[in-house]
N, C-alpha and C positions, 0 to 999 in steps of 0.2 A: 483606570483603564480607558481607551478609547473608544468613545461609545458605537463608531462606527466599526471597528474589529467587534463588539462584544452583541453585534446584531451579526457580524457576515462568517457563516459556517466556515471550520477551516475545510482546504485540503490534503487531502490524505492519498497521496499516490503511493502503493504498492511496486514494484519491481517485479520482472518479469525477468529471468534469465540472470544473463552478469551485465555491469558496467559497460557500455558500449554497443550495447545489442540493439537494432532498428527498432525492437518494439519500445524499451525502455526508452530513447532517442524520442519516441511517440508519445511516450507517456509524458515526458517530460515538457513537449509544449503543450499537450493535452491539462496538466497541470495551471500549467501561465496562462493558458485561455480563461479557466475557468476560476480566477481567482481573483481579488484587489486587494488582499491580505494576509494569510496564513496558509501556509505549507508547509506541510510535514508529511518527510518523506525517507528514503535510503538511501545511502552512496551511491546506489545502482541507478539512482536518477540527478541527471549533470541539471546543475540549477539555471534554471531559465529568469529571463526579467518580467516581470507583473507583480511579482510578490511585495509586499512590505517587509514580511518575515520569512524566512528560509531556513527551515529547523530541519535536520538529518538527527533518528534517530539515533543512530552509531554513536553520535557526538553527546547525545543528552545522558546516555546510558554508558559510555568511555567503553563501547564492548564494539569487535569488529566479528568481518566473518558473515557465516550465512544466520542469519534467524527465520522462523517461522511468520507465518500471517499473525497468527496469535500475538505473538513477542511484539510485532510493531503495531498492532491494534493496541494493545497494552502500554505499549512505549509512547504513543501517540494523547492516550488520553491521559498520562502521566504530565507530559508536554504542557498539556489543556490543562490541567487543574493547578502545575506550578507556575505556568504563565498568566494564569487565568485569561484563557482563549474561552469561547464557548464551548460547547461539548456537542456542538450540531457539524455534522461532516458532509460534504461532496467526496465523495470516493471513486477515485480514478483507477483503475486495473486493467487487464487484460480481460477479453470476452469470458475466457474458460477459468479466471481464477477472480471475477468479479463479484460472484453470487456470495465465495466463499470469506472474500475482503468484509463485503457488507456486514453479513451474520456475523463475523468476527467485530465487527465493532461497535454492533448494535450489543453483544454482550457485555464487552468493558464501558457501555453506558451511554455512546453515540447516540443520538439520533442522527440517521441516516437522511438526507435533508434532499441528495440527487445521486446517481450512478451514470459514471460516464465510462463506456468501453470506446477507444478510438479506431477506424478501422485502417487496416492496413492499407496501402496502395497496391501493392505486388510483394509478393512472397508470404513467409509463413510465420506466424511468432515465435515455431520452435526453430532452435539455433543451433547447429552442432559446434559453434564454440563457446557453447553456454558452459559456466563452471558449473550449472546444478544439473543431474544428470537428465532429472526425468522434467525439465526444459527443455529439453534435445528433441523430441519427437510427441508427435499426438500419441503413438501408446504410450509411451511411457508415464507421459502426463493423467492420463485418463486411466493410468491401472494407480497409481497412487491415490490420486482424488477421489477415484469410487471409494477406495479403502477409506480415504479421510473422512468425506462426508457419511457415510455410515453410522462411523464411530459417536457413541451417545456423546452428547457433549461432556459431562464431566471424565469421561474417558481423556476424551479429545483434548480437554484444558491441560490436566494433569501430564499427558506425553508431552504436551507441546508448549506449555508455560514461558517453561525456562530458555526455550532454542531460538 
């Protein structure tokens, strides 16, 4: 392994919406800023240059479609251990789904190493042509997330494992 990836944390950008969306668009140079080696991320984020490696996990896992925070927390340090990456993360997300990225990966065994939320310039992160619904608007978002974070975590694992 090369000693210089096996000092520099990957990253782990989350998706925000569907493929195309301003915020994802954000996330995605927000990614290549902060990187000079590993990223790992979702279809929902168009790959930008900085990287050494450019891992989607859709592709590691042969599974498409929407997944959970959980699933690509999971998927992510699956990545880490058959590539043998570190297990130290910078996690890139959106402001209102960033606390929930983090916790999510400090369980499957991250250390969590920096948190970057990028801001917008104008407009809003929700999209009304987002394919997920409760992306569409700040209630919607914030009537599921209360319910999520709520949920004890082994609740939490167990719904959302597999998605």
């Amino acid at each position: 392994m090369n000693k210089k990836l096996d000092e520099t944390p990957v990253v782990v950008i989350f998706s925000f919406g569907s493929k195309g969306t301003k915020g994802n668009k954000l996330l995605a140079v927000a990614g290549a800023k902060e990187t000079n080696g590993v990223v790992i991320t979702q279809r929902d984020i168009s790959k930008m240059q900085g990287a050494s490696f450019w891992h989607y996990v859709e592709d590691f896992k042969s599974e498409s479609g929407w997944h959970s925070t959980l699933w690509v927390a999971t998927s992510a340090m699956e990545i880490c251990k058959c590539r043998e990456y570190p297990q130290k993360a910078i996690v890139i997300a959106a402001p209102m789904h960033l606390k929930r990225c983090a916790r999510d990966l400090r369980k499957v065994g991250f250390e969590v190493m920096k948190m970057v939320s990028p801001k917008l310039e104008s407009g809003s992160w929700y999209e009304k042509k987002s394919l997920l619904p409760w992306t569409r608007s700040w209630w919607r978002w914030w009537t599921r997330e209360v319910a999520i974070r709520l949920l004890p975590w082994p609740i939490y694992k167990q719904l959302l494992k597999n998605k």
